[in-house]
C-alpha positions, 0 to 999 in steps of 0.5 A, spaced: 430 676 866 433 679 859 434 685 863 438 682 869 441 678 864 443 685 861 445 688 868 450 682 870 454 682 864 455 690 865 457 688 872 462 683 870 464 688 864 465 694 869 469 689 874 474 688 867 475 694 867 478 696 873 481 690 874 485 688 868 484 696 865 483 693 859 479 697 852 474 694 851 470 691 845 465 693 841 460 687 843 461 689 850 460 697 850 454 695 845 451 691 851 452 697 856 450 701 852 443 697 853 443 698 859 437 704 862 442 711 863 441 710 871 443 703 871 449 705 866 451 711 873 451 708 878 455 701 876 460 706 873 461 711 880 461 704 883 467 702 880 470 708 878 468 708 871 467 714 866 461 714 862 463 718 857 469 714 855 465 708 855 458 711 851 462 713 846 462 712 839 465 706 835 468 711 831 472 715 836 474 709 839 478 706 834 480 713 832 483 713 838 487 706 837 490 709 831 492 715 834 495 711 840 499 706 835 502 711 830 504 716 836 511 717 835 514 720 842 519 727 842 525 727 840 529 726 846 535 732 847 541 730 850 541 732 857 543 740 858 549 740 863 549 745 869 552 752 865 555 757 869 553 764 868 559 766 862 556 760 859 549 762 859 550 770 858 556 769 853 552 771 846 552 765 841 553 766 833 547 763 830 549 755 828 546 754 820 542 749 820 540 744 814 534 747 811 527 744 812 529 739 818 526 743 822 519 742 820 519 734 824 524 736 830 521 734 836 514 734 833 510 728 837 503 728 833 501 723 827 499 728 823 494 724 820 489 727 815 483 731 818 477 724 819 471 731 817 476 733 811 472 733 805 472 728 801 474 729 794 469 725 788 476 722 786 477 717 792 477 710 790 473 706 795 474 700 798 472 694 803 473 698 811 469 704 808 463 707 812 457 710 807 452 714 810 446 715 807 440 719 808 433 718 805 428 724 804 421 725 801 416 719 802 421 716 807 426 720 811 431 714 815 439 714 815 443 709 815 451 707 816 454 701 812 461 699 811 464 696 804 465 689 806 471 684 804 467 683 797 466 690 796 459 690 797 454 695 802 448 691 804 442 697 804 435 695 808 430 693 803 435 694 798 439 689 794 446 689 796 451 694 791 457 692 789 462 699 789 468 696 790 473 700 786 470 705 784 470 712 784 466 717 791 462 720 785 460 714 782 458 711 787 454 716 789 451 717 783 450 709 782 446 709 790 442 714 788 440 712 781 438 706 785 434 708 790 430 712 786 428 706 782 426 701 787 423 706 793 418 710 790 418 717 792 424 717 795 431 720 794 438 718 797 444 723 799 450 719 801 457 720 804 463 718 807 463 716 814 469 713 817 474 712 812 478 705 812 485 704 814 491 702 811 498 698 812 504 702 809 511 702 811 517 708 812 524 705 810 531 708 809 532 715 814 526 715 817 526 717 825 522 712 827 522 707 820 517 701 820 510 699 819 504 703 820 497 703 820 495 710 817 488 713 813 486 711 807 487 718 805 495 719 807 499 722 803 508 721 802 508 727 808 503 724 811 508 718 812 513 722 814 510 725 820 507 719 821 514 716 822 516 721 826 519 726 821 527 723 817 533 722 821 539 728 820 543 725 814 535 724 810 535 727 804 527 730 803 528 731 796 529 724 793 524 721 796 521 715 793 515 711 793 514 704 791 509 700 790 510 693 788 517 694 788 517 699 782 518 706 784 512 709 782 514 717 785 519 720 787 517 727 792 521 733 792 520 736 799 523 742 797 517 744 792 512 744 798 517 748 803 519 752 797 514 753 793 508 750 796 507 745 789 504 739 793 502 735 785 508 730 788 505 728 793 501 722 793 495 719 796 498 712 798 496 705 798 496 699 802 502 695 802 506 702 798 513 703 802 515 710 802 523 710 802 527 716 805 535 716 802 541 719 804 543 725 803 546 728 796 550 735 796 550 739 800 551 747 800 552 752 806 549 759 804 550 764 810 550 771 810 546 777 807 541 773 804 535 772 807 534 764 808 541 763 811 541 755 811 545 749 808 540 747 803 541 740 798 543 740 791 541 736 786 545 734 780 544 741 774 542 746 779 545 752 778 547 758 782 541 762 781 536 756 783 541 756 789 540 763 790 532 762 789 532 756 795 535 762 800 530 766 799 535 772 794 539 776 797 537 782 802 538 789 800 545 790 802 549 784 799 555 785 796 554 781 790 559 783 786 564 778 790 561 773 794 566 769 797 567 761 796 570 756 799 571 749 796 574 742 797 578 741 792 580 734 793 587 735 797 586 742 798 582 748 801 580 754 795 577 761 795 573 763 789 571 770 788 564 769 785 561 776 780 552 775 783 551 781 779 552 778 772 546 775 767 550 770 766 554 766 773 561 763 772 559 758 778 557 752 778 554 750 786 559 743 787 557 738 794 561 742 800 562 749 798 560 755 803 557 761 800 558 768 804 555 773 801 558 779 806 554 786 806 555 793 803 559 797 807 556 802 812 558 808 810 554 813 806 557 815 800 555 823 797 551 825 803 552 830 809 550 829 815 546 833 820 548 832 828 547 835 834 541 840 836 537 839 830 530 836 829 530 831 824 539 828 824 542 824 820 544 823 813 542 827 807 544 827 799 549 831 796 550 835 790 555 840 787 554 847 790 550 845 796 550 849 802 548 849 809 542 853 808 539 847 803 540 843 810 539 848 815 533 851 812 529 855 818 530 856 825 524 854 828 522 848 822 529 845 823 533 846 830 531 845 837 529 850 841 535 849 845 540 849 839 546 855 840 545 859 834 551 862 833 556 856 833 557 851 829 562 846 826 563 843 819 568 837 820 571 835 813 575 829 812 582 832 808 585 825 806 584 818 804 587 817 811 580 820 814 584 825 817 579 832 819 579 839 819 574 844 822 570 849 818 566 854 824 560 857 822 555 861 824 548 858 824 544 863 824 547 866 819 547 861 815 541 860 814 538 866 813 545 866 806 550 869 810 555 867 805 560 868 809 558 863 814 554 859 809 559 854 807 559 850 800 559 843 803 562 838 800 562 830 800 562 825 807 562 833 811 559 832 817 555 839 820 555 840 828 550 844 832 550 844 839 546 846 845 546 853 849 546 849 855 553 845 858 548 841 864 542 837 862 538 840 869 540 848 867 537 845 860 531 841 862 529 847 867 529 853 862 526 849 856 521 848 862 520 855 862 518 856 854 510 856 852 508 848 852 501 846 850 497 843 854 498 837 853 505 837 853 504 839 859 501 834 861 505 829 857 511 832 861 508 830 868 506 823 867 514 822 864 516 825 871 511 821 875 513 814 870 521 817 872 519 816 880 514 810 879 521 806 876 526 810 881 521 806 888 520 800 883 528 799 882 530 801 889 524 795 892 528 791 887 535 792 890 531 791 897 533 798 898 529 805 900 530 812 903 526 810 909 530 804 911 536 805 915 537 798 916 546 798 917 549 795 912 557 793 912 561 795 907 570 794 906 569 794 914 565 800 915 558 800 916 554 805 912 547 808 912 543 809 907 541 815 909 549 816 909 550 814 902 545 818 899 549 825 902 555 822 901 554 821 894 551 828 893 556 831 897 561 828 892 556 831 886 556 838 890 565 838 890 566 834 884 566 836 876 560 834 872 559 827 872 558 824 863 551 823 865 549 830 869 552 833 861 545 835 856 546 830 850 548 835 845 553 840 850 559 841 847 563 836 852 560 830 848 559 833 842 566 835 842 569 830 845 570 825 839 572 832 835 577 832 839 579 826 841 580 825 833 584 831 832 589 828 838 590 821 834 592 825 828 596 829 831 604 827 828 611 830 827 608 833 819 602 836 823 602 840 829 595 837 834 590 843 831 587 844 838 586 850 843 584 852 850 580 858 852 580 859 860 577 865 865 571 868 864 567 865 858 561 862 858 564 856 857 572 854 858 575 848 855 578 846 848 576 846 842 578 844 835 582 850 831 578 852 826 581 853 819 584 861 819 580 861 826 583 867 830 582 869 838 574 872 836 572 866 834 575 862 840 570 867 844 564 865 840 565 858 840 566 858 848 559 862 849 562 868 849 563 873 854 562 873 861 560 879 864 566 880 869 570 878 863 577 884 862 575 887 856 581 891 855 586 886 856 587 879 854 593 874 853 595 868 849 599 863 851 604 860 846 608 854 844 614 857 840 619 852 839 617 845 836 620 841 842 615 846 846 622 849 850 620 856 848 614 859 851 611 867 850 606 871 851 602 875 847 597 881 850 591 884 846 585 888 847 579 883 847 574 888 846 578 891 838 580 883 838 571 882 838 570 887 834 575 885 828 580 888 829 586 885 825 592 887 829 588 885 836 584 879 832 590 874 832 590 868 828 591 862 833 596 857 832 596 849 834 595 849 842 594 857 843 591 857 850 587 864 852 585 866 858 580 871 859 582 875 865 575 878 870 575 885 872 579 887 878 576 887 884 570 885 880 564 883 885 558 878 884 552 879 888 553 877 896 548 876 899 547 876 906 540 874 909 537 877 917 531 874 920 528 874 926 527 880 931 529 886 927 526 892 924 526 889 917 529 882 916 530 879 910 535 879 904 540 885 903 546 886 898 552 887 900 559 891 899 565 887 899 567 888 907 562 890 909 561 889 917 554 886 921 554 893 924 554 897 918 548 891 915 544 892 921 543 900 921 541 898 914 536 894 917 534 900 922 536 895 929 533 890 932 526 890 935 523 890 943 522 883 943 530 881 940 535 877 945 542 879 943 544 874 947 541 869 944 543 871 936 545 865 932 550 866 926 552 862 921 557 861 914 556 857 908 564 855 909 563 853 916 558 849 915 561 845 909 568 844 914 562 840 918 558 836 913 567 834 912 568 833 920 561 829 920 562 824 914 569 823 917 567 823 924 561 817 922 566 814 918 572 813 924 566 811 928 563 806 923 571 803 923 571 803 930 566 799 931 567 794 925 574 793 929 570 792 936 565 787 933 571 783 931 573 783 938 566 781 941 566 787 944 560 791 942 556 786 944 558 786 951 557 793 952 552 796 956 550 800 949 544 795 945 546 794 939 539 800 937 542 805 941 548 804 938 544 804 931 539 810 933 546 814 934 550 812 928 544 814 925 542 821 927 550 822 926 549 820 918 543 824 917 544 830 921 544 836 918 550 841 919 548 848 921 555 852 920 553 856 926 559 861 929 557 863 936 559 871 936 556 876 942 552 880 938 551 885 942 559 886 943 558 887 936 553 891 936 557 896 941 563 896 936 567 892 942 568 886 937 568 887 929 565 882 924 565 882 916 560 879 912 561 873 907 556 871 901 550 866 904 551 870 912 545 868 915 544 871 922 538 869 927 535 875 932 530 869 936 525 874 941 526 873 949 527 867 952 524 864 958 526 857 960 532 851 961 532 845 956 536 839 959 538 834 954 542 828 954 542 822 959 536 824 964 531 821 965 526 826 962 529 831 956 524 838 956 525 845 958 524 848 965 520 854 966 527 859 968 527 861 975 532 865 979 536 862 983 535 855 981 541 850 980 544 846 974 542 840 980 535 843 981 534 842 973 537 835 973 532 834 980 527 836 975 528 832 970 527 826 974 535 826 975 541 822 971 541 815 968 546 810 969 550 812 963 551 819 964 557 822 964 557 826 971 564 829 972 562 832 964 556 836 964 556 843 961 553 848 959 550 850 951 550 859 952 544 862 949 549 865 943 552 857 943 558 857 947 560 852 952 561 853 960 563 848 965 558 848 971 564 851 976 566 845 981 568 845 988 565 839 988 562 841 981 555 842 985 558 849 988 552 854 990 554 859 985 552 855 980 545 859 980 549 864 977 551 862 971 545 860 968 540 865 964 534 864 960 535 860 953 541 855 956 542 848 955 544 843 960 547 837 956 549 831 960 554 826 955 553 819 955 560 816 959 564 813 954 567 808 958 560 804 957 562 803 949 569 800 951 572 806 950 570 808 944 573 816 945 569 818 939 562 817 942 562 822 946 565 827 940 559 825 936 553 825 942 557 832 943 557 835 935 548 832 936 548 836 942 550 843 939 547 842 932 540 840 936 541 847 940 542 850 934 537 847 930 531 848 936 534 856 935 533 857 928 527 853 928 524 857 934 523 864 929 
């Protein structure tokens, strides 16, 4: 009966809590708990209950409470509106903030003291509080007892014990004294459960202020967490404490946050109220100091102790004049204040704003080291100190790609930071040259620059130098990371080499494929890009030199430029050295080319000031080089050299045979030497060769058709841009595929600068070709067979056969389509001219006649199926003869 009793008590106990989802009291989990385990499981799945919050302790539980009732939500943030993007991206200024706020800010927690912290001996107990007391020896037993309302703890089998008022550490000593005296053969050891809690109150500039239940172990910054943290106009260092209405403590916040000192923060007591005044004077300290803030003063505090609040200055303040800005009564004032004096004459007053600017950037008594050098930078600076004291070894302290033999020391001449160029030789100043080992000065700056103008020359040629093996392999993980972050940034833009999905751009419709060679294209025609220049090649190193030098450049001081042009290794501008005459222009410029005129050179010069009056001087470049004082002219402001190459000089011309000659390959050749000449130099063609089919081709025309191919897929790309405007592609007997396979093959066809010649005219003398550097002529063996390509049926070759017919061919190759233009069929010749099939209707008997092994029979598409568009049938016909050109080649 007790036990059904039981059951339907925590029957109707688990229907409360469903229904009315109220937390339970202690006697109504008391008798669940009663309840056999199973029993306790099925009634809670029942009713969708967990066990667990239900079985758990009365200690947790009213834990819990605690926590619920002091929670103190987020601070709510004022609702951000939709920023645009120059809003979100635009750089902010750090906002100085009051100091020590931010410890409470959007700080949702009760910050209620640990319940397993230890206990200290001088906790005073009181009604509420938990002992727990274990006895051991003769009887081992627990138990938990709470001081009642007289301050008294009930032990079993003990005589009640009265500890209200006294210390953890006496009561410990009081209980176990008592055990030992009335249980014999028994010891006690006591702790502290469950603590008390207690009513406190958080007044003044509190976030949340009121009444708070809280542990009897809080102190005042246990109440300020608990209450949510202060208002923005809190002061946090005059908080009080007051019990019974007098102030028993004052808090200073700044002593924990600054100095970790928690002495003054107290253990409160039930009933204290904790009181959070406005704040004092304030100060702003802002700029190289290292705890930038607004900090509040209290009345007496010096300059130094303010200081000390902003965590001292940083390294690079300029304490000799801090800047003050002070509110004066009806005016603004700005006072110089010297930090660097034992003695400050500065008294900190509520508003001022104290800014501690920063060092200047500029070193003073150093030289600086820039360009291909191992370690750059700054270096001290001493009276007597030369190049050689910074530039000690060649291969300690340059690079490998460091130009030994020209170097510049800029030096400023005046306040005004005007400059000066002094060159040097670098590797005789190392090794003490005293004429090229220069005395530096204060604030020189020495330069030294790569041998390589191009950044690939440069990366290519120190590839070649002896690396060790795990430089090696160091340098191809970097190449391979190079491409692993190339295909990564083109998935990103959703662009790769190998989609060629058409994109519209200002009208015309552009191609990968056709981007990537236009942009080479542009890269092969055009100057050097800033990014394709080594770092330290003397465009970029010069270019501030230079750019300073105009800047400065008055009607006192003539600009102290020159130019060098012609054939040096690398022509330009550079600055006018002091006393620099025309071989040091030559040395800065690389030096000489090989094709460089020796015997004669000219300068250019500007002899009126109005630059009116022009002349030109003549020397001999070699005397100039090797000193001479007559031919070695001392340059002037804007002297310009050009530096004439050798009369009829040749660079190596190079002219390629491949095929069926007697000995093909690369042949160097004189200037106007003919084919005819260069094939008995390669003893004739062998057995198998078919002149007639010979494929010649010249670097000049091949560029003039990459120019025709971009500029035909251009107008067509346009035309096709105008017609889409206009519906008209899309009702074209062409698919918008067809018409993107063809502006595809058109943009990345390669062009093959074939010149159709009749090699065996040439090689009888009949006709006379001259060759030109890059020449290439391919001798292909006996051909066999007709290729019809085009707008048939099926495109293949056919074996060749006396007597058969262009419409023969056509027949075979399963006849033409519907698009095909039949009044323009035509003939690629085996040499790449263009015949028209004869016509009396064009089908006449003798076309048999005109074809010969190796020809092509094209069949265009009829333009009139694109509305007109004329330049299809110009494209599918320039496709057609590279196709044949290009199956030529490819057959050797």
């Amino acid at each position: 009966m007790k036990v059904f009793t039981q059951f339907i008590s925590a029957f109707i106990l688990l229907c409360s809590f469903s229904t009315l989802a109220f937390t339970p009291t202690a006697s109504q989990i008391e008798q669940f708990k009663k309840l056999p385990k199973a029993q306790q499981e099925a009634l809670a799945k029942q009713y969708g209950v967990d066990v667990s919050t239900i079985t758990g302790t009365n200690q947790s539980n009213n834990q819990n409470n605690t926590e619920q009732q002091n929670s103190i939500g987020e601070r709510a943030e004022p609702e951000k509106e939709q920023l645009t993007d120059e809003e979100r991206f635009k750089p902010k200024a750090d906002e100085l903030k009051p100091y020590g706020y931010e410890l409470f800010a959007g700080e949702p927690t009760t910050f209620m003291p640990s319940e397993n912290a230890a206990v200290p001996d001088t906790y005073i107990v009181g009604p509420g509080d938990q002992l727990k007391i274990n006895f051991y020896g003769k009887e081992s037993d627990s138990f938990e007892v709470i001081v009642d309302r007289e301050g008294r703890i009930s032990i079993p089998d003990l005589s009640p014990v009265e500890v209200a008022g006294l210390t953890f550490a006496e009561i410990k000593e009081l209980i176990k004294v008592k055990v030992e005296q009335e249980v014999i053969g028994v010891k006690a050891f006591v702790s502290l459960g469950q603590l008390r809690s207690m009513r406190i109150l958080v007044l003044g500039e509190a976030y949340k202020p009121g009444s708070y239940s809280v542990s009897s172990l809080t102190t005042v910054s246990h109440a300020l967490f608990v209450s949510g943290g202060v208002s923005d106009i809190a002061s946090l260092r005059n908080i009080q404490v007051k019990r019974a209405g007098k102030v028993v403590a004052n808090f200073d916040l700044y002593d924990l946050l600054i100095n970790g000192d928690s002495s003054n923060d107290i253990v409160l007591k039930p009933g204290d109220a904790v009181f959070i005044p406005s704040v004092g004077a304030q100060v702003r300290v802002e700029g190289a100091v290292k705890r930038p803030a607004i900090f509040e003063l209290k009345k007496g505090e010096s300059a130094k102790q303010l200081l000390a609040m902003a965590g001292g200055l940083k390294p690079n303040a300029y304490v000799k004049s801090a800047i003050v800005e002070r509110f004066n009564f009806d005016r603004k004032e700005v006072l110089s204040v010297d930090f660097s004096k034992s003695q400050i004459n500065y008294i900190p007053q509520d508003g001022d704003r104290i800014r501690f600017n920063s060092v200047s950037s500029q070193y003073q008594n150093s030289v600086s080291l820039i360009g291909a050098v191992a370690r750059p930078g700054n270096y001290q600076w001493h009276q007597g100190k030369r190049i050689s004291d910074v530039l000690k070894s060649v291969r300690g302290d340059l690079l490998p790609q460091a130009d030994l033999s020209y170097g510049l020391v800029i030096r400023e001449i005046n306040i005004n930071g005007d400059i000066e160029a002094h060159q040097f030789d670098v590797a005789q100043a190392i090794i003490k040259n005293p004429e090229n080992n220069l005395q530096l000065q204060a604030n020189d700056k020495i330069v030294v620059f790569s041998r390589f103008e191009e950044k690939e020359l440069e990366q290519s040629t120190l590839a070649n130098m002896a690396l060790s093996q795990e430089q090696q392999e160091q340098q191809q993980k970097a190449e391979q990371w190079h491409k692993f972050e190339q295909k990564e940034f083109e998935k990103y833009i959703g662009v790769n080499q190998e989609d060629e999905e058409l994109v519209l751009e200002d009208n015309k419709i552009l191609t990968i494929a056709e981007i990537s060679k236009r942009k080479a294209k542009e890269e092969e025609d055009q100057e050097l890009k800033p990014e394709d220049y080594a770092l330290f090649s003397r465009h970029n190193l010069l270019a501030p030199i230079i750019a300073k030098f105009k800047q400065q450049a008055s009607v006192q001081q003539a600009m102290q430029l020159v130019e060098i042009s012609g054939n040096v290794t690398f022509p330009g501008i550079y600055p006018l050295m002091i006393g620099g005459e025309v071989s040091d222009l030559i040395t800065a410029a690389g030096g000489l080319l090989e094709s460089a005129y020796i015997k004669q050179a000219e300068i250019t010069r500007i002899v009126a000031s109005d630059g009116s009056k022009i002349e030109h001087l003549r020397f001999d470049l070699e005397s100039a080089m090797k000193g001479d004082l007559q031919s070695n002219i001392t340059l002037q402001s804007k002297d310009s050299i050009n530096v004439f190459a050798i009369p009829n000089w040749q660079e190596n011309v190079k002219v390629e045979l491949k095929g069926e000659l007697k000995f093909p390959g690369t042949y160097t050749i004189r200037r106007g030497e003919t084919l005819t000449e260069l094939l008995e130099r390669a003893g004739g063609f062998s057995k198998f060769a078919e002149q007639k089919a010979a494929v010649f081709t010249r670097t000049s025309i091949k560029e003039q058709e990459e120019k025709q191919l971009a500029r035909l897929s251009t107008e067509l790309r346009r035309d096709i841009a105008s017609k889409s405007f206009q519906n008209s592609v899309s009702s074209s007997t062409l698919s918008y595929e067809e018409m993107n396979k063809l502006l595809n093959d058109l943009a990345s066809v390669e062009a093959v600068g074939r010149l159709v010649i009749d090699l065996p005219l040439i090689v009888n003398n009949q006709q006379n070709l001259v060759l030109q550097d890059g020449d290439t002529l391919y001798v292909p063996s006996k051909r066999d067979s007709i290729s019809v390509i085009g707008e048939v049926n099926y495109s293949t070759s056919h074996l060749y056969k006396t007597g058969v017919s262009v419409d023969d061919y056509l027949a075979l190759s399963g006849g033409l389509k519907e698009r095909a233009a039949e009044d323009r069929i035509y003939i690629i010749k085996a040499n790449g001219s263009v015949k028209i099939p004869n016509t009396g209707g064009w089908f006449a008997a003798n076309n048999a006649d005109q074809l010969e092994p190796g020809d092509t029979i094209v069949i265009p598409m009829d333009a009139g199926h694109m509305d007109k568009l004329t330049l299809w049938s110009t494209a599918t016909q320039i496709l057609y003869q590279l196709g044949v050109a290009v199956a030529a080649i490819g057959s050797l």
